[in-house]
C-alpha positions as CSV (number, residue, x, y, z in Angstrom):
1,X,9.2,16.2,15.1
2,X,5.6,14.8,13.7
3,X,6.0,12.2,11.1
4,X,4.3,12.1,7.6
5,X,1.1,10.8,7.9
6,X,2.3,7.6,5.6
7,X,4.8,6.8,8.7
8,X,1.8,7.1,11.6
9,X,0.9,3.2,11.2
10,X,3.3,0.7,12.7
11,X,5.6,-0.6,9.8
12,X,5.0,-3.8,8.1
13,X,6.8,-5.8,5.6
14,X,4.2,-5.9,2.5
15,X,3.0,-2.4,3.3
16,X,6.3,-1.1,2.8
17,X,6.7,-3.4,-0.1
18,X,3.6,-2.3,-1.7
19,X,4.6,1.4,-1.5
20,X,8.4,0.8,-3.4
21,X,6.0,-1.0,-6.3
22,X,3.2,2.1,-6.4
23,X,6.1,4.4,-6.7
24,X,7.1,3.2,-10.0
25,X,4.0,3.7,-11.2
26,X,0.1,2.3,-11.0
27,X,-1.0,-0.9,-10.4
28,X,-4.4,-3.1,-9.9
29,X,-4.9,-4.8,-6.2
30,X,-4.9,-7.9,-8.9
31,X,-1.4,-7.4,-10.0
32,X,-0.1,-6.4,-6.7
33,X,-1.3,-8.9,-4.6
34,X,0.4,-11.8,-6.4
35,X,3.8,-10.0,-6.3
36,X,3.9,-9.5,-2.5
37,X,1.9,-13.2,-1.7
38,X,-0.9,-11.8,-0.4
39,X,-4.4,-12.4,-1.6
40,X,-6.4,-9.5,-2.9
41,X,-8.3,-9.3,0.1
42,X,-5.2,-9.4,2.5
43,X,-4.0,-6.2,0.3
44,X,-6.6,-4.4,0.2
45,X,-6.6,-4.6,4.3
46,X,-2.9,-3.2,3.9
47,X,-3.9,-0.6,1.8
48,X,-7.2,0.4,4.1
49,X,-4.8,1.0,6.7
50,X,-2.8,3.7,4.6
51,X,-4.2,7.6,5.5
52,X,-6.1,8.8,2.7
53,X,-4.1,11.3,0.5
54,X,-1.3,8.6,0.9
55,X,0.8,7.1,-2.8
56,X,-2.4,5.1,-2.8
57,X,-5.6,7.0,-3.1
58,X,-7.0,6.8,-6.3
59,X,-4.0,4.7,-7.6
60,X,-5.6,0.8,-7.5
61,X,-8.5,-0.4,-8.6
């Protein structure tokens, strides 16, 4: 059975976070980052990791 592409990275805690939060709707890096104590730079590594086409693309700015 081949997982969805969101599932092909190893799990991690703020990742997974991150992805509850954008499924209720958009958010900025800038609002997101505070939220799961990371800096904006720290997130937007997270979010690099993500497959394009994931909850993610096109959603932060």
């Amino acid at each position: 059975m081949s997982r969805p592409p969101i599932c092909s990275r190893p799990a991690n805690e703020k990742r997974l976070l991150a992805l509850m939060i954008l499924a209720e709707g958009e958010t900025s890096v800038s609002d997101l980052a505070p939220r799961l104590g990371l800096s904006n730079s720290a997130l937007s590594q997270q979010l690099g990791i993500m497959p394009t086409g994931s909850a993610t693309a096109g959603s932060l700015s």
